[in-house]
N, CA and C atoms as an extended XYZ file, in Angstrom:
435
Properties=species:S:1:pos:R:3:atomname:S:1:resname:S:1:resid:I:1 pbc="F F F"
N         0.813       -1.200        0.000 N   UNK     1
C         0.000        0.000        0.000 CA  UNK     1
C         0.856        1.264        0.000 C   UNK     1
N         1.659        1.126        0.976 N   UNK     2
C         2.675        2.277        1.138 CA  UNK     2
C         3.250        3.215       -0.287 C   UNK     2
N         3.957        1.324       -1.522 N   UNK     3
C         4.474        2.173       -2.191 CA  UNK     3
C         3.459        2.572       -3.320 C   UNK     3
N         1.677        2.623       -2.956 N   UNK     4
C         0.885        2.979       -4.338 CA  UNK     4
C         1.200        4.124       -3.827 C   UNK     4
N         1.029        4.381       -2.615 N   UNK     5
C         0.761        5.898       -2.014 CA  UNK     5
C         2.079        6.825       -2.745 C   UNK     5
N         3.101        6.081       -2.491 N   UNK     6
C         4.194        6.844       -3.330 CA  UNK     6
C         4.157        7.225       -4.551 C   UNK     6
N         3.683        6.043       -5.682 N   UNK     7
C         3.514        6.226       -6.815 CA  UNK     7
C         2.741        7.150       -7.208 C   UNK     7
N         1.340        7.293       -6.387 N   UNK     8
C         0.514        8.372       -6.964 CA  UNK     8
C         0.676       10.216       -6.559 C   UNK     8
N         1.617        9.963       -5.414 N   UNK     9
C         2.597       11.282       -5.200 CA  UNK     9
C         3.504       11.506       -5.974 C   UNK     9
N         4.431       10.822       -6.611 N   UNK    10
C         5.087       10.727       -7.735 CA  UNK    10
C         4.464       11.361       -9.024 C   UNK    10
N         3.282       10.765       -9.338 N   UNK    11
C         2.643       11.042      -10.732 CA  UNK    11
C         2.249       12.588      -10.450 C   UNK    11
N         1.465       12.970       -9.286 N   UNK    12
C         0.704       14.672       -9.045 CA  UNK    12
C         1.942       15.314       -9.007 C   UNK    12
N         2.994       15.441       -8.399 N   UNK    13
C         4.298       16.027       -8.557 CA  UNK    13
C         4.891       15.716       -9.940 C   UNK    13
N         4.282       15.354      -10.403 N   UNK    14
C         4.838       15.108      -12.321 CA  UNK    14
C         3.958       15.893      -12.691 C   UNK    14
N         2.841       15.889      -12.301 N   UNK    15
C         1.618       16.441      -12.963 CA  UNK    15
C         2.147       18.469      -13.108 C   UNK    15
N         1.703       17.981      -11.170 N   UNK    16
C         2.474       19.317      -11.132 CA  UNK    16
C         3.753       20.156      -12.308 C   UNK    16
N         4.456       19.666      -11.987 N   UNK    17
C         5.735       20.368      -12.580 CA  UNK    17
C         5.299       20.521      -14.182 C   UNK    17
N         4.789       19.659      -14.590 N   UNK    18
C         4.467       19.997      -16.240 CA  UNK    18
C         3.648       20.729      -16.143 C   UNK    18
N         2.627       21.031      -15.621 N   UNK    19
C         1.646       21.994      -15.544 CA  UNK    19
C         2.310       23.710      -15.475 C   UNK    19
N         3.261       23.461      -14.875 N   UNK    20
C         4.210       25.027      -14.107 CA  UNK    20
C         4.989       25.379      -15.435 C   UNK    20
N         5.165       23.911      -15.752 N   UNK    21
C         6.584       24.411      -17.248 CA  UNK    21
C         5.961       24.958      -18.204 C   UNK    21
N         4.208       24.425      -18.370 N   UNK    22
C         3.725       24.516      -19.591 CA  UNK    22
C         3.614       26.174      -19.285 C   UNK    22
N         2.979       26.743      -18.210 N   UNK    23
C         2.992       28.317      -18.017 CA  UNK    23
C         3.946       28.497      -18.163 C   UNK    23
N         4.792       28.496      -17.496 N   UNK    24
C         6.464       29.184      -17.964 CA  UNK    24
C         6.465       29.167      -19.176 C   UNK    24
N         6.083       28.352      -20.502 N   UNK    25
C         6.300       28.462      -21.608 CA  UNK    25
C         5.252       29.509      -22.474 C   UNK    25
N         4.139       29.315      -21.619 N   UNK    26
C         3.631       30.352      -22.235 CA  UNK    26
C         3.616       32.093      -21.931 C   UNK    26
N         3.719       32.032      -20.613 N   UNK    27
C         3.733       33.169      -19.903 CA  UNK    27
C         5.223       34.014      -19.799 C   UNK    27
N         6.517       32.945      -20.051 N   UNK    28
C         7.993       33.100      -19.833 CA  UNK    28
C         7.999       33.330      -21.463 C   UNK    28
N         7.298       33.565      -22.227 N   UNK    29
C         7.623       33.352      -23.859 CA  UNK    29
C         7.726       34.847      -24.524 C   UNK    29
N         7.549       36.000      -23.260 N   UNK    30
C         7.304       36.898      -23.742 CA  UNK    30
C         8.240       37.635      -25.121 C   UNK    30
N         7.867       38.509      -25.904 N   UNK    31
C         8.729       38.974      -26.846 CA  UNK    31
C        10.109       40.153      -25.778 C   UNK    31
N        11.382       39.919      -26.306 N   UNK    32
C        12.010       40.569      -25.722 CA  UNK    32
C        12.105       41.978      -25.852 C   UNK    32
N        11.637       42.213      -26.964 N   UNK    33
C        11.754       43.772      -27.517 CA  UNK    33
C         9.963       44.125      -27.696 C   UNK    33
N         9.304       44.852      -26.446 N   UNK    34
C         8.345       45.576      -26.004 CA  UNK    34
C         7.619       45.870      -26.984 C   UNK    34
N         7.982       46.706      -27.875 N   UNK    35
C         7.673       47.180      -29.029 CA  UNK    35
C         7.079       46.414      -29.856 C   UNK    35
N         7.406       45.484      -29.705 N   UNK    36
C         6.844       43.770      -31.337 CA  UNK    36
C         5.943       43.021      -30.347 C   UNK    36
N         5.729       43.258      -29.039 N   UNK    37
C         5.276       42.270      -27.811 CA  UNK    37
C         3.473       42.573      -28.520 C   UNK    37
N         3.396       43.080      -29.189 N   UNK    38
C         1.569       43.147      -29.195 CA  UNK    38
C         1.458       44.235      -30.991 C   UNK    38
N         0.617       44.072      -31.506 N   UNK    39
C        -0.057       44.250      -33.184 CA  UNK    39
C         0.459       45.742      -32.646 C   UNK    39
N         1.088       46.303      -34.186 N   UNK    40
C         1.643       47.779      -34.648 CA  UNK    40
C         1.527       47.791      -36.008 C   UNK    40
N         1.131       48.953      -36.088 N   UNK    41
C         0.837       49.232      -37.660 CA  UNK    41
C         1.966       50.288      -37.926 C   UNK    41
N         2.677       50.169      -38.834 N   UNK    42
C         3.689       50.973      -39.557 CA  UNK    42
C         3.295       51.799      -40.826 C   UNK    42
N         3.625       53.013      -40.718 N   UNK    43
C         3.804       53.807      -42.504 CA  UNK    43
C         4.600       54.474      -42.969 C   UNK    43
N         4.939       54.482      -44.223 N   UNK    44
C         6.755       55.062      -44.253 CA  UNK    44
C         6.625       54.712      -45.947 C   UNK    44
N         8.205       54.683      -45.974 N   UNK    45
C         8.802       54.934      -47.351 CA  UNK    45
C         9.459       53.574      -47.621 C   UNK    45
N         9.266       52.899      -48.620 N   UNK    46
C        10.569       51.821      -49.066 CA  UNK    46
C        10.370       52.355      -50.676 C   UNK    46
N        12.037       52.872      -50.520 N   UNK    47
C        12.447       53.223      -52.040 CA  UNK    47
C        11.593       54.750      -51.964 C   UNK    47
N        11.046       54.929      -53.026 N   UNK    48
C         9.979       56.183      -53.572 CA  UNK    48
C         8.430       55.767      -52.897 C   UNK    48
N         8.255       54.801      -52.792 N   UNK    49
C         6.958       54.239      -52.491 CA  UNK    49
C         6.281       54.206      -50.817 C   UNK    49
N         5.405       54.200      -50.742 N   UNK    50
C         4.257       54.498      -49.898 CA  UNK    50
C         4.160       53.095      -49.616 C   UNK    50
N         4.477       52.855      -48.436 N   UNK    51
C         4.178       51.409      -47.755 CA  UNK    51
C         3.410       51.413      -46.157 C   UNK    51
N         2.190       50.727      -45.928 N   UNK    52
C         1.576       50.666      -44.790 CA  UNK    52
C         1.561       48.899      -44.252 C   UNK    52
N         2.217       48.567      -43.069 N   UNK    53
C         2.524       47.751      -42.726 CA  UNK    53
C         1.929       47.291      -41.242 C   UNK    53
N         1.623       46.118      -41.494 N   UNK    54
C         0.962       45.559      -39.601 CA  UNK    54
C         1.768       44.288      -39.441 C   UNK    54
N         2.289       44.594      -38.181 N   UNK    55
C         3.236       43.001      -37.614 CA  UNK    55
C         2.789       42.723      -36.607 C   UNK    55
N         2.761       41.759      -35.923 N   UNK    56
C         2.087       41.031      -34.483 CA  UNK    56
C         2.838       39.542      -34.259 C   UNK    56
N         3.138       39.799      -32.837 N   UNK    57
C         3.856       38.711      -32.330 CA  UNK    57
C         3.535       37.654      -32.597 C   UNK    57
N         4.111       36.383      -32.997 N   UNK    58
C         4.051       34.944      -33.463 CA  UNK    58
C         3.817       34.282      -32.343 C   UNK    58
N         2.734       33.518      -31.651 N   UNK    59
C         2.430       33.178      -30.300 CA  UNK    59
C         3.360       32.006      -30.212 C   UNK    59
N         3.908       31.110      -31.073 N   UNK    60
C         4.406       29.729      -31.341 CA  UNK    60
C         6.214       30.426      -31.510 C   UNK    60
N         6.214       31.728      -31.370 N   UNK    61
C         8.176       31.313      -31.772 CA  UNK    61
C         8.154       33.135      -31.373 C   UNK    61
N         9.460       32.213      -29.638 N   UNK    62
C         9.850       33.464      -28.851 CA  UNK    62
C        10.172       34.578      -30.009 C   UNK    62
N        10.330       36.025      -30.113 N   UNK    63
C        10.918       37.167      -30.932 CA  UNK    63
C        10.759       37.140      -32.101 C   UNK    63
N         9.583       36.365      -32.401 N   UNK    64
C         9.112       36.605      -34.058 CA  UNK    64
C         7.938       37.126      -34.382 C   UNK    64
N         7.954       37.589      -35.534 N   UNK    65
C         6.892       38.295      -35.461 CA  UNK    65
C         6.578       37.775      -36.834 C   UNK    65
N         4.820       38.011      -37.614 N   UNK    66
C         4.588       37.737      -38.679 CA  UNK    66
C         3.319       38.948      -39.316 C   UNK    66
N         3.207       39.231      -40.408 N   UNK    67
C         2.389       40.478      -40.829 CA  UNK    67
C         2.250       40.506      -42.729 C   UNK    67
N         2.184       41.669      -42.614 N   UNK    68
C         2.159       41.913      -44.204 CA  UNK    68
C         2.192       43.844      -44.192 C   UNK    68
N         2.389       43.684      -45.610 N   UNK    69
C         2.291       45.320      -46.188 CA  UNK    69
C         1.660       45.457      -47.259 C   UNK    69
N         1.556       46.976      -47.629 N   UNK    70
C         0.741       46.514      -48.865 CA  UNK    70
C         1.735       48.102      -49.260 C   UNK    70
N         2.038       48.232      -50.702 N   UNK    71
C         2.322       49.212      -51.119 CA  UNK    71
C         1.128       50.247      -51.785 C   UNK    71
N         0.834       51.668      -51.146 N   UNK    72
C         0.237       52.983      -51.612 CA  UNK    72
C         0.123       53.879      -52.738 C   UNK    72
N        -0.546       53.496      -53.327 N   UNK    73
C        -0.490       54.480      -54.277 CA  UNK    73
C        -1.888       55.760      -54.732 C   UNK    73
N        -2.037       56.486      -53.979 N   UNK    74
C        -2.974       57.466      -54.094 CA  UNK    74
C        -4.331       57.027      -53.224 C   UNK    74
N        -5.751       56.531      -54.194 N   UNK    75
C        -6.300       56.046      -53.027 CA  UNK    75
C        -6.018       54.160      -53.551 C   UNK    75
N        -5.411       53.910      -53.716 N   UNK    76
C        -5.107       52.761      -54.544 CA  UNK    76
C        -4.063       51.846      -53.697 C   UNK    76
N        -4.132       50.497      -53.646 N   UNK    77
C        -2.782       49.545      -52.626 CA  UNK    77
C        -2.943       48.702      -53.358 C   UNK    77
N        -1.809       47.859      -53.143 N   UNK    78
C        -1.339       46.902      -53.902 CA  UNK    78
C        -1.521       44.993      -53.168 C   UNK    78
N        -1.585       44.116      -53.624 N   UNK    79
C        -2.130       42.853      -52.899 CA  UNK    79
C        -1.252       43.273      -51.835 C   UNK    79
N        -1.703       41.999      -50.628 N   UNK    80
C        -0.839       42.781      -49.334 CA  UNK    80
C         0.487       41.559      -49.649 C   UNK    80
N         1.233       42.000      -49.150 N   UNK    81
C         2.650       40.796      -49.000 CA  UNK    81
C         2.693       40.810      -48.068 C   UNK    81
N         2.967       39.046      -47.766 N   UNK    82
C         2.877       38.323      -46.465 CA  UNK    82
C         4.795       38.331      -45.906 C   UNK    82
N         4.916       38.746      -44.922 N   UNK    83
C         6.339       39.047      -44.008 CA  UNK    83
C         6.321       37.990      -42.446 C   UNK    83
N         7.274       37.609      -42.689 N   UNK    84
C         7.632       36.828      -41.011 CA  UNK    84
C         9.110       37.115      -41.115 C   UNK    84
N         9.676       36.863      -39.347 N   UNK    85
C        10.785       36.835      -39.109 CA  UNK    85
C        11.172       37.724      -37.483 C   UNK    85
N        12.230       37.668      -37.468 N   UNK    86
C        12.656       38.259      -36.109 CA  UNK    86
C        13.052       38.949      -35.523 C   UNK    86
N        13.137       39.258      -34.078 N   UNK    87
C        13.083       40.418      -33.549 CA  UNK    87
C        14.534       39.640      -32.670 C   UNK    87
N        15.365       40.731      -32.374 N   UNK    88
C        16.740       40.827      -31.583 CA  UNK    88
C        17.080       41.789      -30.886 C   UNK    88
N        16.375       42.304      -29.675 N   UNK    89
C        16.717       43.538      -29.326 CA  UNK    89
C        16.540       44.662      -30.019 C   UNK    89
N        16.457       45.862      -31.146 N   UNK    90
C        16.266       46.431      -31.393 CA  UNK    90
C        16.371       46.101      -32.949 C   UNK    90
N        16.953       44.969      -33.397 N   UNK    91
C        17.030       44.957      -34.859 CA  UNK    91
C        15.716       43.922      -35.115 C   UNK    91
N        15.580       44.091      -36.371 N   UNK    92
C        14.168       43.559      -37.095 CA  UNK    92
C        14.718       42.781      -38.727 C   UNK    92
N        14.423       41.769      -38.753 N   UNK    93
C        14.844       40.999      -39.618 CA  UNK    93
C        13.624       40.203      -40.445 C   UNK    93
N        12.874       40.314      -41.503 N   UNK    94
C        11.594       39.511      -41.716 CA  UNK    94
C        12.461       39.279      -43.538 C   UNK    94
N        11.621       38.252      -44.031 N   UNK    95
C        11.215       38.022      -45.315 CA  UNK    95
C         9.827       37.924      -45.646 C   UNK    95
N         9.791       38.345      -46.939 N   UNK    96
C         8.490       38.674      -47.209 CA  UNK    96
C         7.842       37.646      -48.731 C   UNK    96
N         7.286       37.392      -49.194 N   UNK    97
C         6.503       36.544      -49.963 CA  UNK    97
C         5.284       36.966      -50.471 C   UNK    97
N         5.520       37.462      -51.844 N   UNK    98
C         4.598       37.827      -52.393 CA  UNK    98
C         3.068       36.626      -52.625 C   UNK    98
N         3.851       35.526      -52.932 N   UNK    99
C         2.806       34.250      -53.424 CA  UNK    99
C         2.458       33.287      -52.141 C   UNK    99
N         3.221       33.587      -51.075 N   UNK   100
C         2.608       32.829      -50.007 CA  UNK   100
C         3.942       31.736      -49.597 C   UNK   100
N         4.442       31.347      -50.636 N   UNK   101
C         5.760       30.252      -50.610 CA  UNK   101
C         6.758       30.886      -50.898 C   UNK   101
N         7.114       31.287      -52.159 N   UNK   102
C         8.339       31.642      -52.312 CA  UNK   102
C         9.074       33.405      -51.815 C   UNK   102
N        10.161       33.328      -51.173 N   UNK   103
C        10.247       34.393      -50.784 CA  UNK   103
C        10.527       35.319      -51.469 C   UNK   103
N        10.275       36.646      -51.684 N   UNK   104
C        10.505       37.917      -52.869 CA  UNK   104
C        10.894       39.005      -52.416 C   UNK   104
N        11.638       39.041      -51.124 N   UNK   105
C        12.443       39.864      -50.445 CA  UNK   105
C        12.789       39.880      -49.207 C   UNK   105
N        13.570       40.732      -48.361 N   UNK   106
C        14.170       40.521      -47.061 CA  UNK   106
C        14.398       41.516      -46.621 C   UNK   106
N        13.708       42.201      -45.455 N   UNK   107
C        13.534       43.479      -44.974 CA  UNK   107
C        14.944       43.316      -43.790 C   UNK   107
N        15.938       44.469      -43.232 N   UNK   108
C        16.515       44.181      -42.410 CA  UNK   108
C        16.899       45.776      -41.513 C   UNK   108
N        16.262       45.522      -40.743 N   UNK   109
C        16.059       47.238      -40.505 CA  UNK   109
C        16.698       47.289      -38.495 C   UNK   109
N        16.916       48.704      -37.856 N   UNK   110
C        16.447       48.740      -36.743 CA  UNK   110
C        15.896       49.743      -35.998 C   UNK   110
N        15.471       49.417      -34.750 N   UNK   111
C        14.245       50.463      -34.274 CA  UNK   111
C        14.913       51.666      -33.481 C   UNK   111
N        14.421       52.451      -33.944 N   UNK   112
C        15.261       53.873      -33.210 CA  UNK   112
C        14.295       54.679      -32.573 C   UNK   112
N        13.753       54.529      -31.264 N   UNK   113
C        12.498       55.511      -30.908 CA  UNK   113
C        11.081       54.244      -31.300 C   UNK   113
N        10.200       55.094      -32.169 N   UNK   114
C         8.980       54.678      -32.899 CA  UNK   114
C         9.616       54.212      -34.249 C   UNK   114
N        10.809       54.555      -34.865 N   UNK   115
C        10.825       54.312      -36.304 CA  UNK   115
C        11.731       53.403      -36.254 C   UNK   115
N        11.590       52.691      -37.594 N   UNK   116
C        12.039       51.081      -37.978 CA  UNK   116
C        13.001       52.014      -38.786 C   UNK   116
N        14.495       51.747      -39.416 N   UNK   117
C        15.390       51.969      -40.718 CA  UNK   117
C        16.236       51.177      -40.954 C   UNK   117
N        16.122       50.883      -42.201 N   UNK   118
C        16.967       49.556      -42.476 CA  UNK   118
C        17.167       49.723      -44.682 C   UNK   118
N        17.439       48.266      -44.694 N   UNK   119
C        17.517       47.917      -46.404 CA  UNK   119
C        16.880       46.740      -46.552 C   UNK   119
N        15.772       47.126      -47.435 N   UNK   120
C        15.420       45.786      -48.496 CA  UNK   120
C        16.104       45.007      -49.488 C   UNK   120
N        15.553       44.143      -49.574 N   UNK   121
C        16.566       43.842      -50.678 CA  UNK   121
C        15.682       42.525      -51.485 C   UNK   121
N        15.769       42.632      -52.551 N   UNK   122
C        15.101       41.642      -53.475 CA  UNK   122
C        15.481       39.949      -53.213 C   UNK   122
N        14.870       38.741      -53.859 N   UNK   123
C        15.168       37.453      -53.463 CA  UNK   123
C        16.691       37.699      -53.902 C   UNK   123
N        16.688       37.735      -55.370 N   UNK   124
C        18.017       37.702      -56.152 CA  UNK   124
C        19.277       38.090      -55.760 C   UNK   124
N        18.466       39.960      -54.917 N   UNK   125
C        19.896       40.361      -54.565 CA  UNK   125
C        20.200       41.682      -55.697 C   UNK   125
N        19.156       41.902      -56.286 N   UNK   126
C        19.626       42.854      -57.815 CA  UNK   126
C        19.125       44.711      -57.131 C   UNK   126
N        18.182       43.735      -56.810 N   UNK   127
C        17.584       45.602      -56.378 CA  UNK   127
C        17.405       45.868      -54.203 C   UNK   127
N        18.091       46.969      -54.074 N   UNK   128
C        18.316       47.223      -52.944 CA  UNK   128
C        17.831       48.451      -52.660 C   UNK   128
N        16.806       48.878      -51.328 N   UNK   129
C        16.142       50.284      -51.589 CA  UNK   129
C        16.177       50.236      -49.917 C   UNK   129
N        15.973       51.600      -49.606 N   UNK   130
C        16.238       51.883      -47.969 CA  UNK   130
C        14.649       51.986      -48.003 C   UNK   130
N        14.588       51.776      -46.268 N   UNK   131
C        13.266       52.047      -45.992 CA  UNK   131
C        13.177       52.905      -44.680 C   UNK   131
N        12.384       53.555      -44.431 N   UNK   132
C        12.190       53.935      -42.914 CA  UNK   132
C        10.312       53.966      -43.073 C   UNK   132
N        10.159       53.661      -41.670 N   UNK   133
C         8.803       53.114      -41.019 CA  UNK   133
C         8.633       53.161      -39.724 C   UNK   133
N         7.442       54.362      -39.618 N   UNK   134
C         7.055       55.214      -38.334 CA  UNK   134
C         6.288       54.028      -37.824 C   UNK   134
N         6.371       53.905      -36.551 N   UNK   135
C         4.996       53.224      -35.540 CA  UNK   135
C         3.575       54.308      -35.517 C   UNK   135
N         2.859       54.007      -35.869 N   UNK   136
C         1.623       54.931      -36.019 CA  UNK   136
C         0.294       54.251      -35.006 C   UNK   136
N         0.352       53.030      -34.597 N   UNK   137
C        -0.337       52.366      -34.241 CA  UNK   137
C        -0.286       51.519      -33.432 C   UNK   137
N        -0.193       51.090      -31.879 N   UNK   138
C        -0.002       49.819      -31.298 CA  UNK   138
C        -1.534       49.337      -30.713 C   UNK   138
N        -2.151       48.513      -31.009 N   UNK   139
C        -3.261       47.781      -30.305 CA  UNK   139
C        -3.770       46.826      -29.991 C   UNK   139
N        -3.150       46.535      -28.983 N   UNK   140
C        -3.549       45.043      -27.881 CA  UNK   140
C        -4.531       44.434      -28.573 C   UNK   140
N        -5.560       44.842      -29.189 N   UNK   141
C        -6.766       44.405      -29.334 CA  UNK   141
C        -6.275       43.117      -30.406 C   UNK   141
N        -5.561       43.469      -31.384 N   UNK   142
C        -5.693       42.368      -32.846 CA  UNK   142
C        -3.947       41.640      -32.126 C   UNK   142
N        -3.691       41.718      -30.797 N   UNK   143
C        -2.539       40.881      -30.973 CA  UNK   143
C        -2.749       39.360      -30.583 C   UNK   143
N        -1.949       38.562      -31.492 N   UNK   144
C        -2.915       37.059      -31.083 CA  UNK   144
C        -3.039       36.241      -30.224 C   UNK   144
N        -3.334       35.818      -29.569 N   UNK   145
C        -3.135       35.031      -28.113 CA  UNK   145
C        -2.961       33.575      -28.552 C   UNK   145
C-alpha cells in the first residue's frame, strides 16, 4: 500500500511540474523587444513608395513576429505581401513573400524611438532600396493570443 501511495505522489508532482513548465512556456515566452510584444501598424517609405505595414507577435516562436504590407499608391494599394521573421533587441529581420511560398524579399532594418530603418533587398539580390517606417499604431486588441 505504502508504495501505491508513493507512486501516486510521484505522478501529481509530475503532474504538477508539467503543468508550471507549460505556463512558464507560455507566460515566460514573452517577446524581448516591447515594441513587437503586441499588433503595430507601420507607414513610411521603401524606395519612392508608400508602404503601410501591420506586424504582431508569433504566439508559437519566442521574438518573431509575422504580418504583411501593402504598397500605396494614391487612393489605390497593392495585394498585401505576407512578411515573417525576427526580432533581436532592437534589430528587425523579416522576409516577405509575395505568393505565399516563395520568398521575394528581405527586410533588415532597426528600431530607433517609434521608427524602424533599415535595407530591403530583393530574393536575387539585384535591387536594394532603404526604408524607414514610423509606428503609427499599437493595439492590444488584434494581438494574437
Amino acid at each position: 500500500m505504502r508504495w501505491m501511495l508513493s507512486v501516486r505522489l510521484s505522478l501529481i508532482v509530475c503532474l504538477c511540474i508539467g503543468t508550471v513548465q507549460a505556463q512558464e512556456l507560455q507566460t515566460g515566452s514573452a517577446m524581448s523587444n516591447p515594441v513587437f510584444a503586441r499588433a503595430i501598424e507601420l507607414r513610411g517609405q521603401l524606395g519612392a513608395k508608400q508602404v503601410r505595414m501591420h506586424l504582431q507577435p508569433k504566439t508559437e516562436d519566442r521574438d518573431s513576429v509575422e504580418g504583411s504590407y501593402v504598397v500605396v499608391a494614391g487612393a489605390q494599394q497593392s495585394q498585401k505581401i505576407l512578411l515573417a521573421g525576427e526580432v533581436t533587441a532592437d534589430r528587425l529581420s523579416m522576409e516577405e513573400s509575395v505568393d505565399g511560398t516563395d520568398v521575394s524579399g528581405q527586410w533588415d532594418g532597426d528600431l530607433q524611438g517609434q521608427t524602424v530603418r533599415g535595407i530591403w533587398l530583393s530574393a536575387d539580390g539585384n535591387v536594394r532600396q532603404d526604408f524607414t517606417l514610423e509606428i503609427v499604431n499599437t493595439d492590444p486588441q488584434k494581438t494574437k493570443k
